[in-house]
C-alpha positions as CSV (number, residue, x, y, z in Angstrom):
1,X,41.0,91.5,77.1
2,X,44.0,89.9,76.0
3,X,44.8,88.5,73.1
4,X,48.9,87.7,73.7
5,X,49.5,84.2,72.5
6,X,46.3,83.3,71.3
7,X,45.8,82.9,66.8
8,X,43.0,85.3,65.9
9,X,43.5,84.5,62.1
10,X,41.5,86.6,59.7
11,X,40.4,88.8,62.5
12,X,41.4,92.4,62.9
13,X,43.5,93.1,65.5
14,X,42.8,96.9,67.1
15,X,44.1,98.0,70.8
16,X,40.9,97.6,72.1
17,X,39.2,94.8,70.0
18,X,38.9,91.8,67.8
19,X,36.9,91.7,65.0
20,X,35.9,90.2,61.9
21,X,33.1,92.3,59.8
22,X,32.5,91.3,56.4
23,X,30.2,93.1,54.1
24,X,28.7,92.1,51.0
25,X,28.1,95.1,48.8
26,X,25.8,95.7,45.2
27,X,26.4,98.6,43.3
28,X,23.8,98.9,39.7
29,X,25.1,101.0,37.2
30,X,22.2,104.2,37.3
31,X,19.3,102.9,34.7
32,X,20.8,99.5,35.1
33,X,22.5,100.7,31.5
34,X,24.9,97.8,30.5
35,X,28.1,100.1,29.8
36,X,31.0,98.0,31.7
37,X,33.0,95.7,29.6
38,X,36.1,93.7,31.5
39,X,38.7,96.7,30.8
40,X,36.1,98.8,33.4
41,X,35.7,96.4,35.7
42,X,39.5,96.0,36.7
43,X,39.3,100.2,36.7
44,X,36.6,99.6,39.1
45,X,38.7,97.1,40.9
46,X,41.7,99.6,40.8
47,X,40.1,102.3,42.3
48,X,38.4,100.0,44.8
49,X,42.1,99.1,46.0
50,X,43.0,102.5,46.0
51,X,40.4,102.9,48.3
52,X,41.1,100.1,50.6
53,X,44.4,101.3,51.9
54,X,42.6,104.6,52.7
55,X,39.8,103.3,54.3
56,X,41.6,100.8,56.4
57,X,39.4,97.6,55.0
58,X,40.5,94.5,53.0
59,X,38.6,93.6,49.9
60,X,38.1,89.8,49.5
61,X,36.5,89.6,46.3
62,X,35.3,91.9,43.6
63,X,33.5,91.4,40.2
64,X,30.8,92.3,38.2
65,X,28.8,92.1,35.2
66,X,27.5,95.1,32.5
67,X,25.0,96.5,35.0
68,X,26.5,96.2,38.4
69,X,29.5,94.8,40.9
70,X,29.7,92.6,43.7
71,X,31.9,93.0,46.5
72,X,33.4,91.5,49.4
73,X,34.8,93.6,51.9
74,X,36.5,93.3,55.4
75,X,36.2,96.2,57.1
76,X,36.7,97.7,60.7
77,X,33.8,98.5,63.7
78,X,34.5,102.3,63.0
79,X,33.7,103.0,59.7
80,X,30.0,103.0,58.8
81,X,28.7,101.2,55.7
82,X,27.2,104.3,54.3
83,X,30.4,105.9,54.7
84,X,32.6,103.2,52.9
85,X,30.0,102.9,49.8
86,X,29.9,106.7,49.2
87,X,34.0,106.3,49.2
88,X,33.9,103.5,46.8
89,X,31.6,105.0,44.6
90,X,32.9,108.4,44.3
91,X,36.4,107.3,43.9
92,X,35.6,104.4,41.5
93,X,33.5,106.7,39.5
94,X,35.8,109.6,38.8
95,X,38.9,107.0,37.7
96,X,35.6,105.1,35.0
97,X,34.5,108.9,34.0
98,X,38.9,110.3,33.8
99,X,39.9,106.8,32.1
100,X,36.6,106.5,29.5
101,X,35.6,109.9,28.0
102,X,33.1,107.8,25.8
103,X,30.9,107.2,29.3
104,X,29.3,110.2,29.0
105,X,27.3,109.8,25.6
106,X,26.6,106.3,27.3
107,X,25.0,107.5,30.2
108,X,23.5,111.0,29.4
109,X,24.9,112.9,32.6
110,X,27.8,111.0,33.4
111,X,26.9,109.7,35.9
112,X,27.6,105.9,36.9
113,X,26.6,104.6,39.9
114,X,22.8,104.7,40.8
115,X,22.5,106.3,44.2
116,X,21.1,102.8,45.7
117,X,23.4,99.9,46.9
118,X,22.5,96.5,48.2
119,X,24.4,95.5,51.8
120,X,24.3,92.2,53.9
121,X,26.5,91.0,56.6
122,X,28.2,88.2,55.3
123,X,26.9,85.8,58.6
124,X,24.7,83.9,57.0
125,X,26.5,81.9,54.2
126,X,30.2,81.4,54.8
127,X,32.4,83.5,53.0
128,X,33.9,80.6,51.3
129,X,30.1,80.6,49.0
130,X,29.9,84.3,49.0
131,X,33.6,84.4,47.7
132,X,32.2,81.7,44.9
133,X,29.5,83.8,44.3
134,X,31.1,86.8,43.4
135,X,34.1,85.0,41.9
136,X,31.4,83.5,39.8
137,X,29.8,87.0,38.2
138,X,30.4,86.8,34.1
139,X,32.8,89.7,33.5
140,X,31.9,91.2,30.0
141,X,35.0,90.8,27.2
């Protein structure tokens, strides 16, 4: 297949394919306990970066409320979803746990991510709504 010549804008461009795999991803705080205020949730969105030039994906939009984050994510045909939300948890979660020693009294063990997640392919609303969406999520003060 050739692709010499041709605009394949927002698609990622590999050897051996196009493609353009968009995720949108839930993740509850465990107990649904409301602990995030808007300092967290740029942590959160910190680390998430972090973990996007590791994981080779591209994150198109990420917020969240006191319970949970939304997030839109670009990612390539080789990594698997439940490999890319173990990343993002464990690497968002130790930076929230280093940068706030208060979370543990908040949440008992520690811990802050509840080991579920919601996922859906992004195909059935355009990304334009789903960036609204999640753009739209009421960041605590």
């Amino acid at each position: 297949m050739s692709v010499q010549g041709k605009a394949f804008e927002g698609y990622l461009l590999r050897r051996h394919s196009v493609s353009k795999l968009v995720v949108h991803l839930i993740f509850t705080t465990k107990y649904r306990r409301k602990i995030f205020d808007g300092m967290m949730i740029q942590q959160i969105r910190e680390a998430f970066q972090s973990a996007a030039e590791k994981l080779e994906i591209e994150i198109l939009e990420m917020d969240g409320e006191a319970d949970h984050v939304h997030i839109l994510i670009a990612y390539p045909p080789k990594l698997a979803i439940s490999v890319l939300v173990n990343n993002l948890k464990s690497i968002s979660s130790r930076r929230v746990r280093i940068l706030n020693t208060n979370l543990r009294k908040a949440s008992n063990s520690g811990v802050l991510w509840s080991r579920s997640y919601f996922a859906c392919s992004a195909g059935g609303a355009t990304i334009e709504t789903l960036k609204a969406y999640v753009a739209a999520q009421k960041t605590p003060d």
